[in-house]
C-alpha positions as CSV (number, residue, x, y, z in Angstrom):
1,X,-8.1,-9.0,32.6
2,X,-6.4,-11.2,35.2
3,X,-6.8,-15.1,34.5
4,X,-9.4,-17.1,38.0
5,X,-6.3,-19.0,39.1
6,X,-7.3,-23.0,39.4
7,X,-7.2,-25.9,41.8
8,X,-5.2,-28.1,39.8
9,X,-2.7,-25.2,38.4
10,X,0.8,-27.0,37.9
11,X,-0.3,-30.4,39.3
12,X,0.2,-33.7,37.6
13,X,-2.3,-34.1,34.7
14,X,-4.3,-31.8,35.4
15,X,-3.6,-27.9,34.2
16,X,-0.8,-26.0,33.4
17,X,1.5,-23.5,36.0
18,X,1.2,-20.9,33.7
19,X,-1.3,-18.7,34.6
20,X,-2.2,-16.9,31.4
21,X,-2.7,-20.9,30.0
22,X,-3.9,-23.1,32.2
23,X,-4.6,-25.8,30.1
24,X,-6.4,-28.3,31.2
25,X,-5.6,-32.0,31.3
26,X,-2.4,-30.8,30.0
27,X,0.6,-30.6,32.8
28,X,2.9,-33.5,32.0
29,X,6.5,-31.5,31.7
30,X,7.6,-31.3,35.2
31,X,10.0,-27.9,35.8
32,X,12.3,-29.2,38.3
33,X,13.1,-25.6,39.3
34,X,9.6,-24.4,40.0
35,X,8.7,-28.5,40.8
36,X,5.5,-27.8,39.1
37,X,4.1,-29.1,35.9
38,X,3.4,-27.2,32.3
39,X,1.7,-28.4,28.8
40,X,4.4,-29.2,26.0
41,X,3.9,-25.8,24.6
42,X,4.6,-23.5,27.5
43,X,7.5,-25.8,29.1
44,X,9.0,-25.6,25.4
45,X,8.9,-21.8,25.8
46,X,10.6,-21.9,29.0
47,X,12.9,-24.6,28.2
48,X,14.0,-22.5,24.9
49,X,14.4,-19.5,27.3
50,X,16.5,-21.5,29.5
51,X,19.1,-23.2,27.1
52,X,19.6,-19.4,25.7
53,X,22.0,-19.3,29.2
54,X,23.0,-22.6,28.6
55,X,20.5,-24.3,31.4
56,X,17.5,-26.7,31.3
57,X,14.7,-27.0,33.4
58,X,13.0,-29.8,31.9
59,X,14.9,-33.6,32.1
60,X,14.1,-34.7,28.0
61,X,13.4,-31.5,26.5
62,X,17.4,-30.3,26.1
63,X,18.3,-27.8,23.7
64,X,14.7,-27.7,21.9
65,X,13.3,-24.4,20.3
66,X,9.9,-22.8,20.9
67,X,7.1,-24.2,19.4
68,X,5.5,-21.4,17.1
């Protein structure tokens, strides 16, 4: 089942760029490679992901682990 993609996906306050979450109200982490924004949990995730290679994508969220 494929998630209705919405109008405020990965813009300021409003929901998150990840498709399969889409929080709303949620998007305060702003990825400066994809220059969108994600909730705390899923820019955790990808920040995690990202220090594995020894990068960050998130300015304040350096070498941090996933949230469970």
């Amino acid at each position: 089942m494929t998630k209705e993609l919405t109008e405020g996906k990965g813009k300021k306050g409003l929901n998150c760029n990840v498709t399969h979450c889409q929080k709303p109200n949620s998007a305060h982490y702003f990825n400066k490679v994809m220059k969108a924004y994600y909730c705390l949990k899923c820019a955790t995730d990808i920040e995690a992901a990202a220090n594995k290679s020894g990068c960050s994508f998130y300015d304040g969220l350096k070498k941090i682990r996933s949230i469970k």
